[in-house]
C-alpha positions in Angstrom: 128.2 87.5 61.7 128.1 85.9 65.1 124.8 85.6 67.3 125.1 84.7 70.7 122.2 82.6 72.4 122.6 81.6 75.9 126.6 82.7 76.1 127.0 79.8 72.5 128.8 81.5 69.8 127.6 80.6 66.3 129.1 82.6 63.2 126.1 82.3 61.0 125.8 83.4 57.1 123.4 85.8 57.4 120.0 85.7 54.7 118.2 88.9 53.4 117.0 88.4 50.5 113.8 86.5 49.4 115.9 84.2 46.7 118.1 83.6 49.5 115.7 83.0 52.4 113.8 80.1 50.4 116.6 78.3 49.4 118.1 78.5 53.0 119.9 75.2 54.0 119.1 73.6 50.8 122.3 71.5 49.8 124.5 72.8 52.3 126.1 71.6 55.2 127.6 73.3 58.1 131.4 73.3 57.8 134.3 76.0 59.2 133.0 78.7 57.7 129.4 79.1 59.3 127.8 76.4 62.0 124.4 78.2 61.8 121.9 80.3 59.1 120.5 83.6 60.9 117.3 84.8 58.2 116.2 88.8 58.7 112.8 89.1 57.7 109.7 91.0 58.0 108.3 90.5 61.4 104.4 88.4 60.9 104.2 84.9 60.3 106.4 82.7 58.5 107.0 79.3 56.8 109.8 76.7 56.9 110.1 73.6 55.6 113.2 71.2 55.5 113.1 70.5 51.1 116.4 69.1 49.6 118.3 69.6 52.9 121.4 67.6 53.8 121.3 67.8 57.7 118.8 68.0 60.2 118.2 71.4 62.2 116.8 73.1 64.9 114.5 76.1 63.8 114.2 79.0 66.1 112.0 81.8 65.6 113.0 85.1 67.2 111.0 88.5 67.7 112.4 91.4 68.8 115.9 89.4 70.1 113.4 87.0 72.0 113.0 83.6 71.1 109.0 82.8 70.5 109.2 79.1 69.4 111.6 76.0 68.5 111.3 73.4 66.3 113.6 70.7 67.2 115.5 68.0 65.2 113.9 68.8 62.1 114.3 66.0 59.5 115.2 66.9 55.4 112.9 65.9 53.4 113.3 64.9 49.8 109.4 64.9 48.5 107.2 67.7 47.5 105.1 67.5 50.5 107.4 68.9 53.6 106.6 69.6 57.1 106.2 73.2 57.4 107.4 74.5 60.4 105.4 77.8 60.9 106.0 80.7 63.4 105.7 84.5 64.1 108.9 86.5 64.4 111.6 88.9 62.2 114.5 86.4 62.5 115.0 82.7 61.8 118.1 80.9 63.6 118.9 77.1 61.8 121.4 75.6 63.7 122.3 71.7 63.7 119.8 69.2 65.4 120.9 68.7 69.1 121.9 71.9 69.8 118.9 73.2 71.8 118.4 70.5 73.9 122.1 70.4 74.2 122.7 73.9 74.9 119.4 73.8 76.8 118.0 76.9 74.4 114.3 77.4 75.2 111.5 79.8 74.5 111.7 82.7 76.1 115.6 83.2 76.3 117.5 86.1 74.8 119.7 85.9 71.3 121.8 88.8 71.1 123.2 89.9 67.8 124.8 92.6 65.9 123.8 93.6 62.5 
């Protein structure tokens, strides 16, 4: 699946299910396959934490293809009390740390997607 924020391209694996959605980046690395994780969830509030992951990431929580906050340069964390990143919205974008400032991806801007 690709999303597209601010005309960058990322082919994402894409995460439905609940299994799936709390492992999320857990002992994976981006490689030539996917360079980001795209979650579909219930729209409300929701929880993120960085346990057991390889590399850091930038979080982004979108509503309704809008992007409503951004958590940036999120560090793994190997104990059993993680940062949790917590946000309102139906989709989760990980992508690697750097790439918002980078890409100068912000609150407020559009993703657009295709599912």
């Amino acid at each position: 699946m690709e999303v597209i924020v601010n005309n960058n391209k990322y082919d994402v694996k894409c995460v439905l299910t609940q299994k799936d959605i709390s492992n999320g980046m857990m002992g994976k690395k981006f490689d030539n396959n996917f360079d980001g994780m795209f979650f579909i969830m219930d729209d409300g509030e929701h929880n993120f934490w960085m346990k057991n992951c390889i590399t850091p990431l930038d979080i982004i929580f979108i509503n309704d293809n809008v992007i409503t906050k951004i958590f940036e340069n999120c560090e793994p964390c190997r104990s059993e009390e993680c940062k949790r990143y917590t946000a309102n919205g139906n989709y989760v974008l990980e992508i690697p740390a750097g790439d918002c400032s980078k890409y100068k991806i912000k609150e407020g801007d559009t993703v657009n997607f295709t599912l």
